[in-house]
C-alpha angles and dihedrals in degrees: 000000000000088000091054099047098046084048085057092050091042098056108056082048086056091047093046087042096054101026135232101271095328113285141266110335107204127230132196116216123188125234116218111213114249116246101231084201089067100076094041090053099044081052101047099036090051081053084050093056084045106259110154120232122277141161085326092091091069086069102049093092085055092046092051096045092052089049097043087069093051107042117352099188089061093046090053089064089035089058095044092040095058088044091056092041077053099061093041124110125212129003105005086200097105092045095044089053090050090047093045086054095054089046090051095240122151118234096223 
């Protein structure tokens, strides 16, 4: 009785002692730093092919605070140029080209 049950002890300290499989391995995974041209581009170019505005202009004060750390200047047009592509009624293509081309985006 006394040999099973200090088996019983002895078994899960063994298994603490040596590990199960020996434990977490860390990885390292690098983190690639986020254009914040990238939204601004994928927006402007969908208004280029004609899509309306939508949902998206909830996100335009993200888009020109992330830019603002990056490249002011350009944050400064992007801000005015959302603003403009706001008040506009009907198709924002024509606006969203002319935006793109002061940002220096290609319309491809």
């Amino acid at each position: 009785m006394f040999r099973s049950l200090r088996c019983a002890l002895l078994l899960p300290l063994v298994l603490v002692a040596f590990g199960c499989g020996g434990g977490p391995k860390e990885e390292a995974i690098p983190v690639k730093p986020v254009d914040p041209m990238a939204q601004v581009k994928s927006t402007l170019q969908n208004y280029a092919k004609g899509q309306p505005l939508g949902s998206e202009v909830t996100s335009y004060e993200y888009m020109v605070n992330e830019l603002q750390k990056a490249d002011p200047a350009k944050a400064e047009i992007l801000k005015a140029g959302l603003d403009e592509l706001q008040k506009i009624k009907g198709s924002p293509a024509a606006k969203a080209k002319e935006l793109m081309k002061k940002l220096g985006i290609d319309e491809k």
